[in-house]
N, CA and C atoms as an extended XYZ file, in Angstrom:
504
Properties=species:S:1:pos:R:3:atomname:S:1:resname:S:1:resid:I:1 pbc="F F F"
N        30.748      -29.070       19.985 N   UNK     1
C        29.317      -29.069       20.175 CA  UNK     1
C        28.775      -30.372       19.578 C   UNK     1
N        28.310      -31.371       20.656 N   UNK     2
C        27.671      -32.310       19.782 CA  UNK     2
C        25.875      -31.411       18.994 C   UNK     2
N        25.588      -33.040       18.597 N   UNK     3
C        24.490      -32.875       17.547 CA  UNK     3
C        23.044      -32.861       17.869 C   UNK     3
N        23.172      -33.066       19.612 N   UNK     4
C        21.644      -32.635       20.000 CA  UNK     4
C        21.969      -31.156       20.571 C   UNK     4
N        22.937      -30.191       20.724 N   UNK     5
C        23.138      -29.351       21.306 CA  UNK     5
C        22.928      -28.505       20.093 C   UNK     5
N        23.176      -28.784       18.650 N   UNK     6
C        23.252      -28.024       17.715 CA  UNK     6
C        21.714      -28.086       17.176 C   UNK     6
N        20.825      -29.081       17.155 N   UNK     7
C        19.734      -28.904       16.851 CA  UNK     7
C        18.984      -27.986       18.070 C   UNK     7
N        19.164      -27.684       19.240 N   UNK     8
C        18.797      -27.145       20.157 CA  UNK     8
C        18.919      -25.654       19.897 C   UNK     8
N        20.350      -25.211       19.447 N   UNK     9
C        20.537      -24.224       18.942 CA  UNK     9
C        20.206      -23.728       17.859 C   UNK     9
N        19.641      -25.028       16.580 N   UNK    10
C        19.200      -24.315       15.852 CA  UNK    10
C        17.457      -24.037       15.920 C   UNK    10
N        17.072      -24.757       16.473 N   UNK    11
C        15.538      -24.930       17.382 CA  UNK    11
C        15.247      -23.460       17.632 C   UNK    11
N        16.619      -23.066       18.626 N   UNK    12
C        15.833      -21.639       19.540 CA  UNK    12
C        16.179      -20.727       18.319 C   UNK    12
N        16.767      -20.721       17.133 N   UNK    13
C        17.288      -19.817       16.507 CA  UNK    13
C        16.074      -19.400       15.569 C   UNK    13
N        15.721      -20.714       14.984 N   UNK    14
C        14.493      -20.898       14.070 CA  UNK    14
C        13.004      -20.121       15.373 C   UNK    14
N        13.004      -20.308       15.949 N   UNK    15
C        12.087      -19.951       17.336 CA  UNK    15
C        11.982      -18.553       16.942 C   UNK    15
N        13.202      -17.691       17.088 N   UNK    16
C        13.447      -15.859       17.017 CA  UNK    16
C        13.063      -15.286       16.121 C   UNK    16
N        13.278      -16.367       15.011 N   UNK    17
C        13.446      -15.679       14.087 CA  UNK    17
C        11.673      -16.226       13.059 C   UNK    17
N        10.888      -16.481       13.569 N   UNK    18
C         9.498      -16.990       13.937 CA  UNK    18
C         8.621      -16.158       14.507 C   UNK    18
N         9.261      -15.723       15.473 N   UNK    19
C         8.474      -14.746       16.537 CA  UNK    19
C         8.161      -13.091       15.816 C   UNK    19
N         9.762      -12.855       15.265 N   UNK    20
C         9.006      -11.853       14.557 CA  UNK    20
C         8.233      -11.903       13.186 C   UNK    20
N         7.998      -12.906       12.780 N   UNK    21
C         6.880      -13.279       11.386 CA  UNK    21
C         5.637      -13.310       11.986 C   UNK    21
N         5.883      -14.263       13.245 N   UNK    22
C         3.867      -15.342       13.456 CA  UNK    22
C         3.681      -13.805       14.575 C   UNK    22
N         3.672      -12.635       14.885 N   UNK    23
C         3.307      -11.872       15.869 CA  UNK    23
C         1.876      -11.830       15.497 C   UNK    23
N         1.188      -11.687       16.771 N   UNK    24
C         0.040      -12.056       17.098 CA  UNK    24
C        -0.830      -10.443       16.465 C   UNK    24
N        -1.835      -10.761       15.491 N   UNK    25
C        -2.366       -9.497       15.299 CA  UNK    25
C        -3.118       -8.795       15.760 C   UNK    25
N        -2.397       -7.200       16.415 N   UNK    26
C        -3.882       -7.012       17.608 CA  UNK    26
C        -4.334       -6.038       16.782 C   UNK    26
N        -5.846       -6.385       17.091 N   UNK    27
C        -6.991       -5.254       16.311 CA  UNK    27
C        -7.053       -4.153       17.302 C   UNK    27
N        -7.935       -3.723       15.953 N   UNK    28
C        -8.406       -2.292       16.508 CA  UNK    28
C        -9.817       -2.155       17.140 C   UNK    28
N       -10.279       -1.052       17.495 N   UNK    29
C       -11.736       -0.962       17.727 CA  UNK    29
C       -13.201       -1.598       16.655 C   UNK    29
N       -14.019       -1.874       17.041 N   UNK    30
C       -14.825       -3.088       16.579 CA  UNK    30
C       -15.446       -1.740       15.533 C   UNK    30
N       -15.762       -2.249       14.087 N   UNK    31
C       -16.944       -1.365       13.438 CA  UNK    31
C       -18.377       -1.507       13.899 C   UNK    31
N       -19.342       -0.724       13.121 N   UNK    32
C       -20.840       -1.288       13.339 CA  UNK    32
C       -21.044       -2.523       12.640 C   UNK    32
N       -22.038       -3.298       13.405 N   UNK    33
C       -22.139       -4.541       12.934 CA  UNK    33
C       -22.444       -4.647       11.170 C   UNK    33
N       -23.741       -3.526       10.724 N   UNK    34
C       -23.807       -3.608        9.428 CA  UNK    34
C       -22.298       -3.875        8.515 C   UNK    34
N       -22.062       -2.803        9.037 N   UNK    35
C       -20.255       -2.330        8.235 CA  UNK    35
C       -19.492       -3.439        8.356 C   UNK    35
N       -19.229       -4.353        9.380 N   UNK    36
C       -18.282       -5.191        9.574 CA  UNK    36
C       -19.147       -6.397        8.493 C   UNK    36
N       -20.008       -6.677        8.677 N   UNK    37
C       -20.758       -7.841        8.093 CA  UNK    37
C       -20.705       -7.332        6.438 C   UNK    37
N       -21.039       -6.051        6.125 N   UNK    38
C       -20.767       -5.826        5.173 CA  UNK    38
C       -19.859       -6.194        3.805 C   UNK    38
N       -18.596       -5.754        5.072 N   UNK    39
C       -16.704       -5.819        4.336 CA  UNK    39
C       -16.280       -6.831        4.336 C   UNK    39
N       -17.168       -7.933        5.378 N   UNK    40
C       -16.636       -9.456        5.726 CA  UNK    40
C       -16.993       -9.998        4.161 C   UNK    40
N       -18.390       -9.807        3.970 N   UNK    41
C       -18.981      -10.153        2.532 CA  UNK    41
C       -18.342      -10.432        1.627 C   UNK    41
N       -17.636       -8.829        1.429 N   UNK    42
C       -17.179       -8.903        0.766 CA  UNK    42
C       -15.523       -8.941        0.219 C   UNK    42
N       -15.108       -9.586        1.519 N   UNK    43
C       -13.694      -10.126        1.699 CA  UNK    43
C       -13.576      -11.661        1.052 C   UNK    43
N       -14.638      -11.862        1.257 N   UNK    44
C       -14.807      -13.723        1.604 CA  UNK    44
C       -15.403      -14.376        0.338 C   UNK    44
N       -16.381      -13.190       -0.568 N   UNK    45
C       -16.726      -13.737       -2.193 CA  UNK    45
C       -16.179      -13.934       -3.062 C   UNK    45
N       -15.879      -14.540       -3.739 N   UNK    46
C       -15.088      -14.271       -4.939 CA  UNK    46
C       -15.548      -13.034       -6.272 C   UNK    46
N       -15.096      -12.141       -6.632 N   UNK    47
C       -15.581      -11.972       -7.708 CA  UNK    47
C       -15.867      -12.222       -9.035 C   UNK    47
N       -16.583      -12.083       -9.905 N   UNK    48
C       -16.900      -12.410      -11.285 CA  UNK    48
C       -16.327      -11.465      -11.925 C   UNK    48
N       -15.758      -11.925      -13.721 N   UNK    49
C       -15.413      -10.878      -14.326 CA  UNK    49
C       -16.067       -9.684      -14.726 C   UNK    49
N       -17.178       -9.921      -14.454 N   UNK    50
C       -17.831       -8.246      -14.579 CA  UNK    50
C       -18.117       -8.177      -13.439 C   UNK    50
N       -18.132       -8.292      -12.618 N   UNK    51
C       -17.825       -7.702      -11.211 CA  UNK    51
C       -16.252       -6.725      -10.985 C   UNK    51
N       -15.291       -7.495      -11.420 N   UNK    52
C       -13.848       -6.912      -11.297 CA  UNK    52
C       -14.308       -5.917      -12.547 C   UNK    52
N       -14.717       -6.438      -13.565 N   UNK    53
C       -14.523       -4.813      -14.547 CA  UNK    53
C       -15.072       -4.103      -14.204 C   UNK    53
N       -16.187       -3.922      -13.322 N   UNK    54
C       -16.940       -2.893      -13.071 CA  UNK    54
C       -16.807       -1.838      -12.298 C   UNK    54
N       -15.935       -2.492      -11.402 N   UNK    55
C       -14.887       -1.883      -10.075 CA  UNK    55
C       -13.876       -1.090      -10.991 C   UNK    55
N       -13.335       -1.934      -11.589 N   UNK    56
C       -12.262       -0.915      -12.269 CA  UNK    56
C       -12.739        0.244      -12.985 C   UNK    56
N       -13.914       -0.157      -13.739 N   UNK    57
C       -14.463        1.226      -14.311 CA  UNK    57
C       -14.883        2.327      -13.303 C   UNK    57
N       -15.361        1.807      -12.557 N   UNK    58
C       -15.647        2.763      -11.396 CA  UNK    58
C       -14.615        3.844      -10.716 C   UNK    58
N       -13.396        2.836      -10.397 N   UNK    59
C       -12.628        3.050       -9.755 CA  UNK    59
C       -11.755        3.774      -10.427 C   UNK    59
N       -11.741        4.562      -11.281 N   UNK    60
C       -10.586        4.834      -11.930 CA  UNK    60
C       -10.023        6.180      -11.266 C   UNK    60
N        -9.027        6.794      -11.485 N   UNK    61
C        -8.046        8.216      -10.636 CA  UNK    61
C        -8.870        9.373      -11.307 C   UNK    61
N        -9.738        9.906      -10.339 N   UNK    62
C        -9.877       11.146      -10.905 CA  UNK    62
C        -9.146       12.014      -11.643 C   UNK    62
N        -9.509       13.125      -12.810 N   UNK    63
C        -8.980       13.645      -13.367 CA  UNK    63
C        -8.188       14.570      -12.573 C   UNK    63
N        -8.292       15.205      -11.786 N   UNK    64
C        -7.468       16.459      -11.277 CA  UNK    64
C        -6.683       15.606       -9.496 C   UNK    64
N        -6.500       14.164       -9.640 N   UNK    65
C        -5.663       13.931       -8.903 CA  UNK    65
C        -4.850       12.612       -9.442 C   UNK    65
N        -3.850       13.127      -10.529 N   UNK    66
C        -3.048       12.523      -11.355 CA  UNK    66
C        -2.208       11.831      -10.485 C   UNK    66
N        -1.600       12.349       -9.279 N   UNK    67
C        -0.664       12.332       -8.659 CA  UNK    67
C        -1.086       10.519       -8.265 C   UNK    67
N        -2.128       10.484       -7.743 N   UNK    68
C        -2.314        8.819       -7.382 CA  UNK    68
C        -1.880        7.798       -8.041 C   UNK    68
N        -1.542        8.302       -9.286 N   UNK    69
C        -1.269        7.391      -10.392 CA  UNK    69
C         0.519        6.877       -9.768 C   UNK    69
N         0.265        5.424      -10.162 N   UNK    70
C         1.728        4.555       -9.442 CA  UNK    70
C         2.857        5.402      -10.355 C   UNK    70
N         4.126        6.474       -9.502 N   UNK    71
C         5.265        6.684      -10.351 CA  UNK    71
C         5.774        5.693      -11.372 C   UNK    71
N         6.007        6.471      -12.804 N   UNK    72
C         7.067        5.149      -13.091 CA  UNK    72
C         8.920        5.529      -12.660 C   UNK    72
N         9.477        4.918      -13.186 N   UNK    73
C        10.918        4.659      -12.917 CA  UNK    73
C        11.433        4.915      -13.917 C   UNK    73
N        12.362        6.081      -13.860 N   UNK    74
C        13.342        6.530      -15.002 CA  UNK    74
C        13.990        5.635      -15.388 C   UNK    74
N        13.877        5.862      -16.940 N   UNK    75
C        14.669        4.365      -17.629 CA  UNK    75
C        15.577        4.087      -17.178 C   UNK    75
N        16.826        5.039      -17.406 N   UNK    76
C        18.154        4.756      -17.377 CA  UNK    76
C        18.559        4.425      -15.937 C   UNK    76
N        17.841        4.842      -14.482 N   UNK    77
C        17.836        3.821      -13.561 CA  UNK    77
C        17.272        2.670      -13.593 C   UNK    77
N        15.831        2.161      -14.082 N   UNK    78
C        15.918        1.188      -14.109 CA  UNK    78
C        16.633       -0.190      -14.977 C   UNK    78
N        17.593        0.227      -15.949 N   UNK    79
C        18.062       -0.163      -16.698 CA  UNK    79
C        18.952       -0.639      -15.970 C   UNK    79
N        19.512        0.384      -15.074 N   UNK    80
C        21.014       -0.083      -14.415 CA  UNK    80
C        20.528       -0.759      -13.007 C   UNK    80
N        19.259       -0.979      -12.554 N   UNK    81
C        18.578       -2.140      -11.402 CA  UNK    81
C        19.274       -3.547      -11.921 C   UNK    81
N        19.461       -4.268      -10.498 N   UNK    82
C        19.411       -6.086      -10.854 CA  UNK    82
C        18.383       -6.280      -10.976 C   UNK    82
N        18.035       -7.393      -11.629 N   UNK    83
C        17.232       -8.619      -11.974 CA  UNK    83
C        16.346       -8.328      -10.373 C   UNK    83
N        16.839       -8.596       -9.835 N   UNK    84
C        15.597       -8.882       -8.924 CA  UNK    84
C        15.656       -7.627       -8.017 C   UNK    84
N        15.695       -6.812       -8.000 N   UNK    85
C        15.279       -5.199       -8.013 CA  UNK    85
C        13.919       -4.814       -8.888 C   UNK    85
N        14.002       -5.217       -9.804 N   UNK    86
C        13.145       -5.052      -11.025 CA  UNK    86
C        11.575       -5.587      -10.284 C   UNK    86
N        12.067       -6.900      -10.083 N   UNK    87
C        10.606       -7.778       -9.652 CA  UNK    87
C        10.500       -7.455       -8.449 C   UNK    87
N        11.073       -6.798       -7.374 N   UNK    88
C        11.013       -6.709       -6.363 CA  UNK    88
C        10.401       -5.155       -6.262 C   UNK    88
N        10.265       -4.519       -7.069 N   UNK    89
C        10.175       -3.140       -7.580 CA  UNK    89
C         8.331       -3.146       -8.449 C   UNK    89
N         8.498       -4.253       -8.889 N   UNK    90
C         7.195       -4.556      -10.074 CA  UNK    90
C         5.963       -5.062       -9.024 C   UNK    90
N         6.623       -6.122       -8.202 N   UNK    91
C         5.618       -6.308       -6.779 CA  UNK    91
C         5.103       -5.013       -5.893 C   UNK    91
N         5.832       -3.731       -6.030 N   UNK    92
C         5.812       -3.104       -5.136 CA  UNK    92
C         4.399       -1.967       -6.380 C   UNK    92
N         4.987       -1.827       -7.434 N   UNK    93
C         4.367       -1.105       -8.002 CA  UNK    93
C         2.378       -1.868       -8.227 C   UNK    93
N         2.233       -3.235       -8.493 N   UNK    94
C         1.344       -3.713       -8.477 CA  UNK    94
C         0.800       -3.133       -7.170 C   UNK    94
N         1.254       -3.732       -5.712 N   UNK    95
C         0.690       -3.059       -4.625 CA  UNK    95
C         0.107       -1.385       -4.223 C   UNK    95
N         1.125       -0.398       -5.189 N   UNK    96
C         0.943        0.527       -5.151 CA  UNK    96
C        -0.578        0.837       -6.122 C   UNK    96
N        -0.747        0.000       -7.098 N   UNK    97
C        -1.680        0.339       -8.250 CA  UNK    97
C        -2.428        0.466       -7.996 C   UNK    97
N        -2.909       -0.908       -6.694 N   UNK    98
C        -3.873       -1.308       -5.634 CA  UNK    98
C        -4.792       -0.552       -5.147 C   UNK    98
N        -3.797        0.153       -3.763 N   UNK    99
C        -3.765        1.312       -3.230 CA  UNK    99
C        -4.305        2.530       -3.810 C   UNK    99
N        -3.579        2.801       -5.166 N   UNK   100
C        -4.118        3.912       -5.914 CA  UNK   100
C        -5.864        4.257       -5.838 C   UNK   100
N        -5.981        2.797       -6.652 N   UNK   101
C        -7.582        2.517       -6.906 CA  UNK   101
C        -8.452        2.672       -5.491 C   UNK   101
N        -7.855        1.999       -4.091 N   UNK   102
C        -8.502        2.740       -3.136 CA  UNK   102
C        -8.422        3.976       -2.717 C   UNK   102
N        -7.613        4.785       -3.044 N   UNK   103
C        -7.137        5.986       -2.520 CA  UNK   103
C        -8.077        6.874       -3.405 C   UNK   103
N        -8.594        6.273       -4.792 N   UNK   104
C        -9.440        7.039       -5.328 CA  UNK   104
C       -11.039        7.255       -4.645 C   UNK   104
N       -11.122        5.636       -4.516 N   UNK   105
C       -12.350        5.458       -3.668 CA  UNK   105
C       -12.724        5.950       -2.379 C   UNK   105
N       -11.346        6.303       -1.757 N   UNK   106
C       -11.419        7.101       -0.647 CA  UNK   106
C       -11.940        8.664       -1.002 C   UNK   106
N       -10.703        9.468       -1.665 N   UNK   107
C       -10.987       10.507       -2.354 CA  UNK   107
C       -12.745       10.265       -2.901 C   UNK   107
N       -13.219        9.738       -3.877 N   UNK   108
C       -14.662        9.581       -3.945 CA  UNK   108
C       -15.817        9.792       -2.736 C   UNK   108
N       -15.428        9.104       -1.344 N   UNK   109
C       -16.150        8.920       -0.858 CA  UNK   109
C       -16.222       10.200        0.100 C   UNK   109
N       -15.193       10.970        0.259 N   UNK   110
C       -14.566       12.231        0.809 CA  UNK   110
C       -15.087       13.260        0.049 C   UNK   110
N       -15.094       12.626       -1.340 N   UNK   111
C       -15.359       14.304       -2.231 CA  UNK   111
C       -17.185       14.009       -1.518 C   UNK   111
N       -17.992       13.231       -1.728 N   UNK   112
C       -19.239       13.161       -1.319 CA  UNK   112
C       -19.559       13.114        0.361 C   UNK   112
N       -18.759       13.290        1.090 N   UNK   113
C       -18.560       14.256        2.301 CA  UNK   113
C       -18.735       15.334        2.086 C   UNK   113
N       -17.777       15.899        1.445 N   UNK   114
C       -17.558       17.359        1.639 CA  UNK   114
C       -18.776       18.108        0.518 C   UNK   114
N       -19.291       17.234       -0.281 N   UNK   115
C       -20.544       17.908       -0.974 CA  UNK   115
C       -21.288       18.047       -0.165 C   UNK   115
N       -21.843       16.913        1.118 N   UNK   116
C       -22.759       17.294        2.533 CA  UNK   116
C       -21.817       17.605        3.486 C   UNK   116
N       -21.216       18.615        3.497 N   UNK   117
C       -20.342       19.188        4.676 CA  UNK   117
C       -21.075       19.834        5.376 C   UNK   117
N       -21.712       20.398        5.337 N   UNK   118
C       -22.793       20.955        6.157 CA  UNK   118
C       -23.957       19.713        6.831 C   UNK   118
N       -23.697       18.758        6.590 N   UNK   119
C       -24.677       18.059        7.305 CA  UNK   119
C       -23.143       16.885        8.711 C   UNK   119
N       -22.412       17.224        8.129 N   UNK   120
C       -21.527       16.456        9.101 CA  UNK   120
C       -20.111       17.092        9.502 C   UNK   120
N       -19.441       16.707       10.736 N   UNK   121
C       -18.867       17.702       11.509 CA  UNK   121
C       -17.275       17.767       10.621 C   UNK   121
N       -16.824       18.602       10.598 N   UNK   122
C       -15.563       18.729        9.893 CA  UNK   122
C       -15.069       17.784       10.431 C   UNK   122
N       -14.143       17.397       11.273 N   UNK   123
C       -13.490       16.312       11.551 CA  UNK   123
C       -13.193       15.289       10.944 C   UNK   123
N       -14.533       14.640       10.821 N   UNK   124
C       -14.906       13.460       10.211 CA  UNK   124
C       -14.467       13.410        9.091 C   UNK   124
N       -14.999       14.275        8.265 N   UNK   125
C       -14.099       14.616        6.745 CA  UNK   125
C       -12.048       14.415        6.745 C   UNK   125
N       -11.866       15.173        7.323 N   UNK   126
C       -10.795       15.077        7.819 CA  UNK   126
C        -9.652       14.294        7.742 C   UNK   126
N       -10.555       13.306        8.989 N   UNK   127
C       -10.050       11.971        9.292 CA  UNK   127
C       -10.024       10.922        8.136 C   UNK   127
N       -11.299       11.245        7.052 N   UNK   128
C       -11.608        9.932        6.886 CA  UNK   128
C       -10.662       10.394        5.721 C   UNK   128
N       -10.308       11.335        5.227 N   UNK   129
C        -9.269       11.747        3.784 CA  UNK   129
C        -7.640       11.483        4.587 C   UNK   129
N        -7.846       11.967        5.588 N   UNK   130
C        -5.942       11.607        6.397 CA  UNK   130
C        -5.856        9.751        6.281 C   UNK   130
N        -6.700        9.241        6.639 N   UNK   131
C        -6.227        7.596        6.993 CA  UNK   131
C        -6.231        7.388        5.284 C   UNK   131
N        -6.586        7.884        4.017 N   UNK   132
C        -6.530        7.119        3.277 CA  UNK   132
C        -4.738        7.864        2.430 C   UNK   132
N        -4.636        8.945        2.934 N   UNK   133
C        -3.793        9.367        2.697 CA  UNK   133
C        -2.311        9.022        3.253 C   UNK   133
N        -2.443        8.770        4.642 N   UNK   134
C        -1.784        7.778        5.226 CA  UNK   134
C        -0.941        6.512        4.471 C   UNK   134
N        -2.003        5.804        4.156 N   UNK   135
C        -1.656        4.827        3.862 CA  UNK   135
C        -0.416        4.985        2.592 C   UNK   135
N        -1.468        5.654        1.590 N   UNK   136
C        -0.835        6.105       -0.134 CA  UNK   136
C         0.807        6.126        0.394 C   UNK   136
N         1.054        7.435        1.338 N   UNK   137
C         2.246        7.606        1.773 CA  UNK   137
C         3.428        6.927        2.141 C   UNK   137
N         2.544        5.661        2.987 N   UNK   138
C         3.778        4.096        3.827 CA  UNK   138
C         4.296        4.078        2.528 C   UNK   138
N         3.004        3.144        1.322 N   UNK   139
C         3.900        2.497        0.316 CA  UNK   139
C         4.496        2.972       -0.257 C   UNK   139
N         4.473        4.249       -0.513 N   UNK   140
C         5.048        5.097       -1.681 CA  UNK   140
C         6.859        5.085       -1.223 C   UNK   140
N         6.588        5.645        0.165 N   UNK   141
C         8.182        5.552        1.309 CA  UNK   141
C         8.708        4.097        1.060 C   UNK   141
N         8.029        3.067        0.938 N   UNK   142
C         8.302        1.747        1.336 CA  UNK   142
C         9.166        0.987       -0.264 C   UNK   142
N         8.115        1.561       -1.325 N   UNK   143
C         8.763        1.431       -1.945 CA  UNK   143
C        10.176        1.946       -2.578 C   UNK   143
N         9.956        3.557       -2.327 N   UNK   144
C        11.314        4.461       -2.789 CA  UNK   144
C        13.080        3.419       -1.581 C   UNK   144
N        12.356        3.107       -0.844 N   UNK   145
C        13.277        2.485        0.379 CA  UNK   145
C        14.124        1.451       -0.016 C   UNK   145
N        12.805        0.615       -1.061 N   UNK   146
C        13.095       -0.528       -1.700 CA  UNK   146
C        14.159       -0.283       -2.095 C   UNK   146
N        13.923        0.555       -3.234 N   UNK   147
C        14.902        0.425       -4.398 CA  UNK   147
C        16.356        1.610       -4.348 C   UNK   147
N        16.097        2.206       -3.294 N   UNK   148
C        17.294        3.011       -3.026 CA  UNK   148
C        18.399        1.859       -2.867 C   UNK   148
N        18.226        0.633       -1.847 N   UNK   149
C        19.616        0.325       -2.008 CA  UNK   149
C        20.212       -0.752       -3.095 C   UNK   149
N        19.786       -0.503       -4.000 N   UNK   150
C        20.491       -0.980       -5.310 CA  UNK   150
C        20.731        0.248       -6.215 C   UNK   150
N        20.662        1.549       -5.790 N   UNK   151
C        20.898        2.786       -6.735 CA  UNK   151
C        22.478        2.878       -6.606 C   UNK   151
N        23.308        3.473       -7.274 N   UNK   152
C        24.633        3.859       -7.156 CA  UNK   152
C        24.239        5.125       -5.975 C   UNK   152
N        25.680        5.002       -5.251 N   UNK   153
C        25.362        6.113       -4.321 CA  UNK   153
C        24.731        7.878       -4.577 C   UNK   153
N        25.561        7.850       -5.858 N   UNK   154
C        25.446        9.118       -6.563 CA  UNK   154
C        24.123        9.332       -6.566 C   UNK   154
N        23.306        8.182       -6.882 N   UNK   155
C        21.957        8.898       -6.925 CA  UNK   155
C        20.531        8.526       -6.152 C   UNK   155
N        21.354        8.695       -4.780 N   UNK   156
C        20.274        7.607       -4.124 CA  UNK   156
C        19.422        8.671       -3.299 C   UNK   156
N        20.092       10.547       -3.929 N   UNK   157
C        19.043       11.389       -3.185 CA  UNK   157
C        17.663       11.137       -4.098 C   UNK   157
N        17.450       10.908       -5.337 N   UNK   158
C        16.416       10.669       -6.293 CA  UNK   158
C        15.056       10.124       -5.088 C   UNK   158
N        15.616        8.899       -4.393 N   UNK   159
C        14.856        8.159       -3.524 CA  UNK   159
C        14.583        8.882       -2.596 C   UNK   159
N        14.060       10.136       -1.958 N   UNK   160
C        14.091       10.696       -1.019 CA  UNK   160
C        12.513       11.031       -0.741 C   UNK   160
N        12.106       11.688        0.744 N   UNK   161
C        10.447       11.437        0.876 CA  UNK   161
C         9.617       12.515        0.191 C   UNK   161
N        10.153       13.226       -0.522 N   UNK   162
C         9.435       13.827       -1.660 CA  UNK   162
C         8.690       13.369       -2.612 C   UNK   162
N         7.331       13.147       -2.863 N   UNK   163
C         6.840       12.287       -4.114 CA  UNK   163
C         7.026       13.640       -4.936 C   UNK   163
N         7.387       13.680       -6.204 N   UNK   164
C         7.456       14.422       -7.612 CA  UNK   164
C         6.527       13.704       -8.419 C   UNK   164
N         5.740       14.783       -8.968 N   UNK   165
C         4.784       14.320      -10.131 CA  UNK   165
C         5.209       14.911      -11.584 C   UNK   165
N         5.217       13.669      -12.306 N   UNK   166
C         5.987       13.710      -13.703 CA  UNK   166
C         4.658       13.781      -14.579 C   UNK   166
N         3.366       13.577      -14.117 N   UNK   167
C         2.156       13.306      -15.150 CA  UNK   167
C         1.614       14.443      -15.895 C   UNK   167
N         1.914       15.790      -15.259 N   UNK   168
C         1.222       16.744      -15.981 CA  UNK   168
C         1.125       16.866      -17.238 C   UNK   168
């Protein structure tokens, strides 16, 4: 193989393997303009430190849904993790922390649904507690996924789609 045939090949290779990173993102259905202009707002500001503390105070896990709270990781497995299991595990848990804090805000905004449940159609309630629940679920799977394959085999049922709550 000469050396323009091999850059050719590595051209289309780099190309494939491109295609599945740069995929084109298709949206979803449009919000109301308020709402979209809203979230844009506040995608695009930066916050101030009492702005972020204030959120956090706000935001914190209700008392009687402990479960949101990011699992931790039994020592003696994570003891026996590589090096970069650990950080690859610590990224995942930050993301999860994330999540948490919206999942509360969801829950929040759901529990004040269902205080006017009578003014709006069940469904709605519903829906709007399933999509945030949804989500909680990917990462939680995404992460247990993570770190299953650096577990010894012996104990890689631990990782399974059961969340267990250790907080009580």
């Amino acid at each position: 193989m000469n050396l323009f045939e091999l850059v050719v090949q590595l051209d289309s290779e780099i190309e494939n393997i491109l295609q599945d990173v740069e995929k084109v993102v298709e949206f979803g259905p449009n919000l109301l303009p308020s709402v979209a202009e809203g979230f844009v707002k506040t995608v695009v500001r930066p916050l101030t430190k009492v702005t972020k503390a204030n959120l956090n105070e706000k935001t914190q896990i209700p008392g009687n849904c402990k479960e949101f709270a990011c699992p931790k990781v039994n020592e003696e497995i994570w003891r026996s993790l590589p090096q970069q299991a650990k950080l690859t595990d610590l990224k995942s848990q930050q993301n999860q922390q994330l999540l948490s804090s919206t999942l509360s805000i969801f829950a929040m905004i759901a529990n004040k649904i269902a205080e006017n449940k009578d003014k709006i159609p069940k469904d709605i309630v519903s829906n709007i507690l399933q999509l945030a629940i949804d989500q909680f679920q990917s990462l939680s799977s995404t992460r247990r996924g993570e770190m299953k394959k650096f577990l010894n085999p012996d104990y890689m049922g631990i990782c399974n789609g059961k969340v267990v709550s250790f907080l009580k």
